[in-house]
C-alpha angles and dihedrals in degrees: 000000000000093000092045085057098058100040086058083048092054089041094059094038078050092055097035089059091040091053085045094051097045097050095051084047084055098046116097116213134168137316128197080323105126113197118192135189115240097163135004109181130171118224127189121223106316117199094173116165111184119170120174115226120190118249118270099004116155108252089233087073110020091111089055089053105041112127105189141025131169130172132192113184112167126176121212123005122316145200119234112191126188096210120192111211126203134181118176114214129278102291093249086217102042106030087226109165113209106228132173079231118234110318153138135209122211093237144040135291132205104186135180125196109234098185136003127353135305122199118210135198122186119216103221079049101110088198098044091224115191126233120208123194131184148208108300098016128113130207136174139249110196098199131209109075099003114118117193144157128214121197131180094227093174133080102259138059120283122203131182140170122229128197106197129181125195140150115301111273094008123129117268106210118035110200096225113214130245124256122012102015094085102084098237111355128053123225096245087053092053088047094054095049077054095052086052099049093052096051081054095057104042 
């Protein structure tokens, strides 16, 4: 009885370390991407409403006329991170492309590309599009459940800056698996439709 006992425990120990080990093999981190720290900052709840009204117009129409509104409202303590983003270019003799790897953050992520050009792919994305910004240009990651990848395809550095928000104490980053994790589309699949854009550029 004893020695059954002990082999049940080993088997479990056995599938416990398997399911560990698969699952870091399928994670995709990241690759020549260097991602540095600038800020880290702790805010308490923000409930911030801002709308831009134009000079001298009448109250009666000032809501027709209002040209801008944002609003922030946050519960509980957050996290606001200044992140400095860097790709080096496309290795001329490998081909190796530098890449953050497929990932979230469970927040989100306002980022503006400082030098070069970023392309990203979105993981609930079944065509796997690519989106390319450039110097100069902002885009949004909503955070949560998205799962993305950004990638410097081009032959020079590309740097951006990311302000991130997310719940007090939370990581940051979260290394998505591969395949089957993405919602519709696998990560061999995206890679592929990667593969094909690039050949299509080049």
């Amino acid at each position: 009885m004893r020695k059954k006992l002990i082999l049940f425990v080993l088997f479990r120990v056995a599938i416990t370390a398997t399911v560990l080990y698969t699952r870091t093999v399928r994670a995709t981190p990241a690759s020549g991407f260097v991602g540095t720290t600038l800020a880290l900052g702790r805010f308490g709840a923000i409930d911030v409403l801002n709308h831009l009204i134009l000079p001298n117009t009448p109250p009666e129409e000032q809501e027709e006329h209002e040209r801008h509104k944002t609003l922030q409202r946050t519960k509980g303590l957050s996290d606001l991170y200044v992140q400095n983003n860097v790709w080096p270019p496309v290795d001329p003799t490998t081909g190796e492309v530098a890449t953050t790897g497929w990932h979230s953050h469970p927040g989100h992520s306002l980022i503006i590309v400082t030098a070069g050009a970023v392309t990203a792919y979105e993981g609930h994305d079944p065509a796997c599009t690519p989106h390319v910004y450039t110097q100069g240009m902002g885009f949004v990651d909503p955070g949560g459940d998205h799962v993305h990848i950004v990638r410097n395809e081009g032959n020079v550095e590309a740097r951006a800056i990311a302000v991130q928000r997310i719940p007090a104490d939370a990581m940051r980053r979260i290394d998505a698996d591969s395949p089957g994790e993405l919602p519709v589309l696998t990560k061999t699949e995206c890679i592929d439709a990667i593969s094909t854009h690039l050949e299509s550029t080049t």
